[in-house]
N, CA and C atoms as an extended XYZ file, in Angstrom:
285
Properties=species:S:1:pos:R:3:atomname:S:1:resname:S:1:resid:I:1 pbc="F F F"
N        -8.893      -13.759       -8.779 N   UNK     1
C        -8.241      -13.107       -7.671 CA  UNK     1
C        -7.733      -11.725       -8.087 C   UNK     1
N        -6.566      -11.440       -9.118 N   UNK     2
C        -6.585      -10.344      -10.149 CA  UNK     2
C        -7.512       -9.385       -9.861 C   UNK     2
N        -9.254       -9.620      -10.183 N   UNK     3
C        -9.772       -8.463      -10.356 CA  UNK     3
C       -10.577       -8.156       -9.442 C   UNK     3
N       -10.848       -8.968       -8.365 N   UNK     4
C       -11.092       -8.776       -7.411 CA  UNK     4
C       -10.347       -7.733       -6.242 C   UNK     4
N        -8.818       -7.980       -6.431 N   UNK     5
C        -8.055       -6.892       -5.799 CA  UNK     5
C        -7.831       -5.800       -6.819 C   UNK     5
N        -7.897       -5.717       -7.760 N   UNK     6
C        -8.068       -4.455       -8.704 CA  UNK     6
C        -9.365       -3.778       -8.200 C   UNK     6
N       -10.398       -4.302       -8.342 N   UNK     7
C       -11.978       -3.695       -7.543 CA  UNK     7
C       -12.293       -3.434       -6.846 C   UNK     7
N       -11.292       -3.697       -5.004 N   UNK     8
C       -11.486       -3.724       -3.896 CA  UNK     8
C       -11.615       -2.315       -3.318 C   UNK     8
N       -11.452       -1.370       -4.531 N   UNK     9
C       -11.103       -0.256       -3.962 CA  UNK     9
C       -12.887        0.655       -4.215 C   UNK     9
N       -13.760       -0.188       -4.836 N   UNK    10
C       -15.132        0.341       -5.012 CA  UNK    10
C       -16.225       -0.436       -4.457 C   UNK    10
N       -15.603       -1.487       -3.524 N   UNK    11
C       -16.487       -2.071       -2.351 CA  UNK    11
C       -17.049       -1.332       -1.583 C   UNK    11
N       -18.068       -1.774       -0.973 N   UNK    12
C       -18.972       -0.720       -0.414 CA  UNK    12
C       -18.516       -1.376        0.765 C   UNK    12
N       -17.143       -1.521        1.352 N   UNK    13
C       -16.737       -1.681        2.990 CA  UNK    13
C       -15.879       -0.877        3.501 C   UNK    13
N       -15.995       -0.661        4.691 N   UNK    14
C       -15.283        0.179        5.402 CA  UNK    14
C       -14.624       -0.755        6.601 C   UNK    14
N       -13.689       -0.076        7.229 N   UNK    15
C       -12.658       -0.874        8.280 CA  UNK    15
C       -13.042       -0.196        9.914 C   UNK    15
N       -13.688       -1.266       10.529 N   UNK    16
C       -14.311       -0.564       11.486 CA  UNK    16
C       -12.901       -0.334       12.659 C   UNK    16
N       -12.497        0.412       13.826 N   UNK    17
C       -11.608        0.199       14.308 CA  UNK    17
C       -10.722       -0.574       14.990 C   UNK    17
N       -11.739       -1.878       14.781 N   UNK    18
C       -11.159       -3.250       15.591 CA  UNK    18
C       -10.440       -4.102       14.287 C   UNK    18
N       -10.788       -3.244       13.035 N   UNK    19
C       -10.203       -4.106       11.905 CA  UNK    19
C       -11.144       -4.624       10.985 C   UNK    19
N       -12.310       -5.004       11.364 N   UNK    20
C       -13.413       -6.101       10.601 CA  UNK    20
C       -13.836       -5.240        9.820 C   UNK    20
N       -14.228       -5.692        8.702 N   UNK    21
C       -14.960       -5.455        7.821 CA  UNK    21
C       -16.366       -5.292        8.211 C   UNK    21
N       -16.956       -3.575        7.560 N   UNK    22
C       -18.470       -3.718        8.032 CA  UNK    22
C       -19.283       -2.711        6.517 C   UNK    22
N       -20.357       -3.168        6.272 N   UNK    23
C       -21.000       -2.911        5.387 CA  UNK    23
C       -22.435       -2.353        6.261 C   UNK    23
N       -23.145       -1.366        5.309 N   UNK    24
C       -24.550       -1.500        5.832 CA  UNK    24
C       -25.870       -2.134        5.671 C   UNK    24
N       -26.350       -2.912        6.561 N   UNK    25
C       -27.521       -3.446        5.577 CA  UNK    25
C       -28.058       -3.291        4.957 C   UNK    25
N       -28.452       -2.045        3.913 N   UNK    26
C       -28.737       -1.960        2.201 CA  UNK    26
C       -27.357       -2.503        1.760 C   UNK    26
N       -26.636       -2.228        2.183 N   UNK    27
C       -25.120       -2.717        0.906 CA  UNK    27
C       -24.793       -1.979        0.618 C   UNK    27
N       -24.556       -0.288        1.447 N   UNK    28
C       -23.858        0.965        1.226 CA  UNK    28
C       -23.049        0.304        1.944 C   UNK    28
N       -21.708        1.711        1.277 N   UNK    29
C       -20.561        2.245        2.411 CA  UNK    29
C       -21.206        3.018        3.870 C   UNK    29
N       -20.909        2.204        4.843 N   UNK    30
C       -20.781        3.136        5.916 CA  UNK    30
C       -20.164        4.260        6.185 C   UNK    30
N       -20.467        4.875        6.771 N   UNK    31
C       -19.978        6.602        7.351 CA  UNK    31
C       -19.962        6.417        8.854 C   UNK    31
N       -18.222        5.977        9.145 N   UNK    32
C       -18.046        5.734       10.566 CA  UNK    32
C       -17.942        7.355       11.251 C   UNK    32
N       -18.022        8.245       10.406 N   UNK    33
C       -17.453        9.384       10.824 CA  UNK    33
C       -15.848        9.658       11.391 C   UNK    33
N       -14.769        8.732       11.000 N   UNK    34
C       -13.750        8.804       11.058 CA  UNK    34
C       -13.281        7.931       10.295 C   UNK    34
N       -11.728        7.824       10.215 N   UNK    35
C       -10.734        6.895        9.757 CA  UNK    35
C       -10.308        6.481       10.310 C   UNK    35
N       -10.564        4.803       10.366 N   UNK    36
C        -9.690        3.734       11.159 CA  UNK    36
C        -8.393        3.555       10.768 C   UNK    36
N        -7.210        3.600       11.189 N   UNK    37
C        -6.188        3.353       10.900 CA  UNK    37
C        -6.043        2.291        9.836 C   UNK    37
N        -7.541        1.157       10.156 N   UNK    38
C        -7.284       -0.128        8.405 CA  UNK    38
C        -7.203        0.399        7.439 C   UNK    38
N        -8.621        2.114        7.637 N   UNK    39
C        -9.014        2.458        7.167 CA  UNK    39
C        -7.781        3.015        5.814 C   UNK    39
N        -6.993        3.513        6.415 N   UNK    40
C        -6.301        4.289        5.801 CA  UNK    40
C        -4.897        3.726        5.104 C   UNK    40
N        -4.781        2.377        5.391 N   UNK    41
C        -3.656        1.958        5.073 CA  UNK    41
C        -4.346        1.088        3.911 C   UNK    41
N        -5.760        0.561        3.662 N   UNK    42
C        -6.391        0.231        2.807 CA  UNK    42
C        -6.317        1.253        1.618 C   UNK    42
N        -6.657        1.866        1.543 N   UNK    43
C        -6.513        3.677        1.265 CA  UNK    43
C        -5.497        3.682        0.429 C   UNK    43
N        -4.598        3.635        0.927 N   UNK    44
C        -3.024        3.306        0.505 CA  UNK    44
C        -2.688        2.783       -0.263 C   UNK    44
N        -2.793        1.471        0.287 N   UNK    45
C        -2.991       -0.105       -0.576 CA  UNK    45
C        -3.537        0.592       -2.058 C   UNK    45
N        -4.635        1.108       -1.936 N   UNK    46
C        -5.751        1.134       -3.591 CA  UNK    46
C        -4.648        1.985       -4.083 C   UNK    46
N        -3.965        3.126       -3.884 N   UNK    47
C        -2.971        4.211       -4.294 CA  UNK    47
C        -1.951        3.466       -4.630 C   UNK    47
N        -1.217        2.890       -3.839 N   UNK    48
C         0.136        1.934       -4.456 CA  UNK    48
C        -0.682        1.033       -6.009 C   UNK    48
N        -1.269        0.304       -5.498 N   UNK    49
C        -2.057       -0.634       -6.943 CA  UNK    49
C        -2.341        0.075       -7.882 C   UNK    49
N        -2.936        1.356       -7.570 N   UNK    50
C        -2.922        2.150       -8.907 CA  UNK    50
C        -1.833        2.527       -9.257 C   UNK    50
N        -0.959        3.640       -8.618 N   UNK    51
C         0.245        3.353       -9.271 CA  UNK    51
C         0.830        2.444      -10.071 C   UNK    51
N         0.518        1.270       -9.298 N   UNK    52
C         1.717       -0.274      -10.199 CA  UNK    52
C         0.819       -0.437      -11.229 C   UNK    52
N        -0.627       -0.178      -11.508 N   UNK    53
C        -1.056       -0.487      -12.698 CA  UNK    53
C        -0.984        0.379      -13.982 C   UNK    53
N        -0.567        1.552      -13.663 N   UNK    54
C        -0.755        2.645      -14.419 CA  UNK    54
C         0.919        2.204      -15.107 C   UNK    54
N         1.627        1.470      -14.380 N   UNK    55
C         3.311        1.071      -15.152 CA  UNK    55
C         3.294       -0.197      -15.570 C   UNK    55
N         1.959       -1.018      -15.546 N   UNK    56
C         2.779       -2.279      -16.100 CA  UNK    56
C         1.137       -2.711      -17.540 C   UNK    56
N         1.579       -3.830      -18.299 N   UNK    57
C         0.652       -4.022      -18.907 CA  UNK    57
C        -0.500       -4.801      -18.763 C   UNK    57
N        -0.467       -5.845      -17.576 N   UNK    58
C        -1.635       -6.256      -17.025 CA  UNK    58
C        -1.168       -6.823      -15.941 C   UNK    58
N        -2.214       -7.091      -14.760 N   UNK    59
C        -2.052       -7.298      -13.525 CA  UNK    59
C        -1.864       -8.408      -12.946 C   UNK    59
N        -0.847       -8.229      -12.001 N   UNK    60
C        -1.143      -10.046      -11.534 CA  UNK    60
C        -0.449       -9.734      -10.215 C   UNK    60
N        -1.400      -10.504       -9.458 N   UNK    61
C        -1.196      -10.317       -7.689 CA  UNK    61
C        -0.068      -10.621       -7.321 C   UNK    61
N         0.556      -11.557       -7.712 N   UNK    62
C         2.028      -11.965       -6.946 CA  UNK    62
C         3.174      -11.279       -7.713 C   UNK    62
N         3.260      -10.839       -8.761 N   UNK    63
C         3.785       -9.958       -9.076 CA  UNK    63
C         3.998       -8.200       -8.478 C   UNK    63
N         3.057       -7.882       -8.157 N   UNK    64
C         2.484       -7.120       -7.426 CA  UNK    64
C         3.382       -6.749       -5.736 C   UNK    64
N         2.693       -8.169       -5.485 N   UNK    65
C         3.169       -8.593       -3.874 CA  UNK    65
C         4.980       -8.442       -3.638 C   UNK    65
N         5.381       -9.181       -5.059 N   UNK    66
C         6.737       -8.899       -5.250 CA  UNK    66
C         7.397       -7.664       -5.349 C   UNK    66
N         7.113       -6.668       -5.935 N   UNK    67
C         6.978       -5.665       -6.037 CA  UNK    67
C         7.364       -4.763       -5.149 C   UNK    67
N         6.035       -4.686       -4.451 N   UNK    68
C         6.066       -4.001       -2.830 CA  UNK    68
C         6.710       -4.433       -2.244 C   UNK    68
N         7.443       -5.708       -1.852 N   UNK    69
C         8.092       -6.479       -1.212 CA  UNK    69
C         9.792       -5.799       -1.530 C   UNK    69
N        10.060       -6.102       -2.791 N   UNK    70
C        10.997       -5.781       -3.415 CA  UNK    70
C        11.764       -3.909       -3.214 C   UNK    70
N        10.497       -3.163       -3.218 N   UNK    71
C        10.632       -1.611       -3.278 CA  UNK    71
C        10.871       -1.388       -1.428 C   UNK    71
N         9.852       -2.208       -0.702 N   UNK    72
C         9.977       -1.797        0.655 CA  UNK    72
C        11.571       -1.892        0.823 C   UNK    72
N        12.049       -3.420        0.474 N   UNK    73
C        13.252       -3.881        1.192 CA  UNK    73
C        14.534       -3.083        0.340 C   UNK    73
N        14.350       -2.093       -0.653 N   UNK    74
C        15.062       -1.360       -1.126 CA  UNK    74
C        15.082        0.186       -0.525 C   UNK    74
N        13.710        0.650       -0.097 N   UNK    75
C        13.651        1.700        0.365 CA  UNK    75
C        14.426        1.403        1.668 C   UNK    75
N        14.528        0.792        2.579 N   UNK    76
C        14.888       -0.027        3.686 CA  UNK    76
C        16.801        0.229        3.618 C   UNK    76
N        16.757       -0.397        2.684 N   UNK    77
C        18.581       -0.523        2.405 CA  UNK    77
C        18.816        1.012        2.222 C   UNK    77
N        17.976        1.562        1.761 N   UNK    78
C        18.296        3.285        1.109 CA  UNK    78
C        18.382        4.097        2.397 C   UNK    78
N        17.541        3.661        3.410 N   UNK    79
C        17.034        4.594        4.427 CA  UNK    79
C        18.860        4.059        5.325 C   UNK    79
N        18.704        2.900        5.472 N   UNK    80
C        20.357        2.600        6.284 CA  UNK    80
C        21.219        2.927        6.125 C   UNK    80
N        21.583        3.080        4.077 N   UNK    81
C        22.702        3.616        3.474 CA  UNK    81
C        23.097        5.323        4.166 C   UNK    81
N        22.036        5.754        3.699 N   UNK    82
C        22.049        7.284        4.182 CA  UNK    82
C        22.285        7.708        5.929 C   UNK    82
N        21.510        6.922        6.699 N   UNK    83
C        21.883        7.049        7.744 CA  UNK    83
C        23.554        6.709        8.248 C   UNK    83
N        24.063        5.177        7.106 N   UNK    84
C        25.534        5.509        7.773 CA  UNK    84
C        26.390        6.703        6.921 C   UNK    84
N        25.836        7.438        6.129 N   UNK    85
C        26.531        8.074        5.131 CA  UNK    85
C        26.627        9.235        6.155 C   UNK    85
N        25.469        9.495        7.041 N   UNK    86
C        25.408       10.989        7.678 CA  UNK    86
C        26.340       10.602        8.868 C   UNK    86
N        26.522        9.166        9.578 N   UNK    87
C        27.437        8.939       10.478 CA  UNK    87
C        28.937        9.154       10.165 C   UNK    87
N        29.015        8.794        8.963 N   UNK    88
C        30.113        8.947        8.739 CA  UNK    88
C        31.070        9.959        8.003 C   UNK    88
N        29.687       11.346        7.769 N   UNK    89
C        29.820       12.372        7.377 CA  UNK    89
C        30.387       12.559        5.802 C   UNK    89
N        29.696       11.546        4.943 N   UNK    90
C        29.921       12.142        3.500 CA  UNK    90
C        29.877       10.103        2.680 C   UNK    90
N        29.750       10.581        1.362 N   UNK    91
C        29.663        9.245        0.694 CA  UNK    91
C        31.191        8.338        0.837 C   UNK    91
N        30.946        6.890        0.575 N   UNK    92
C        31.913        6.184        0.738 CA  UNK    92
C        33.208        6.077       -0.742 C   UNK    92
N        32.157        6.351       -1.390 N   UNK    93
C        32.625        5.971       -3.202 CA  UNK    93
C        32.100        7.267       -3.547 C   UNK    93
N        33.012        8.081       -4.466 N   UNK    94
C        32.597        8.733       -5.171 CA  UNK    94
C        32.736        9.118       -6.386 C   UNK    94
N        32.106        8.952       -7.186 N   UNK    95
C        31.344        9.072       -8.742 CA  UNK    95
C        32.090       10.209       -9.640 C   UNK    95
């Protein structure tokens, strides 16, 4: 499973705009002539994974999953903090 999502990013599939997966019958990448929105969040996906691989010493999916999980729901708390910081016009604690 590991290297399969490590590899996913040199599959010869593309994200058609309904979502599905489509290949061409030789077994090229298609050329939809645009980017499907899967398209691009797939895209993404391969960019975050590289990132996390380039920091850790070997890979493992649920670790991974944790990860993103972990950073979203922190970026999340960060994005709220700041928003009540600007409501309330300056930090609560200061350093």
């Amino acid at each position: 499973m590991n290297s399969l999502i490590l590899n996913s990013k040199n599959e010869n599939i593309a994200f058609h705009t309904s979502g599905s997966l489509v290949i061409n019958i030789d077994g090229t990448k298609p050329d939809l002539g645009h980017k499907s929105s899967h398209q691009i969040e797939f895209e993404f996906f391969c960019e975050l994974l590289e990132y996390y691989t380039t920091r850790q010493e070997e890979f493992d999916y649920e670790e991974f999953f944790d990860y993103i999980t972990q950073t979203y729901i922190r970026m999340q708390v960060q994005g709220e903090l700041q928003k009540f910081l600007q409501m309330t016009k300056g930090p609560l604690i200061h350093y």
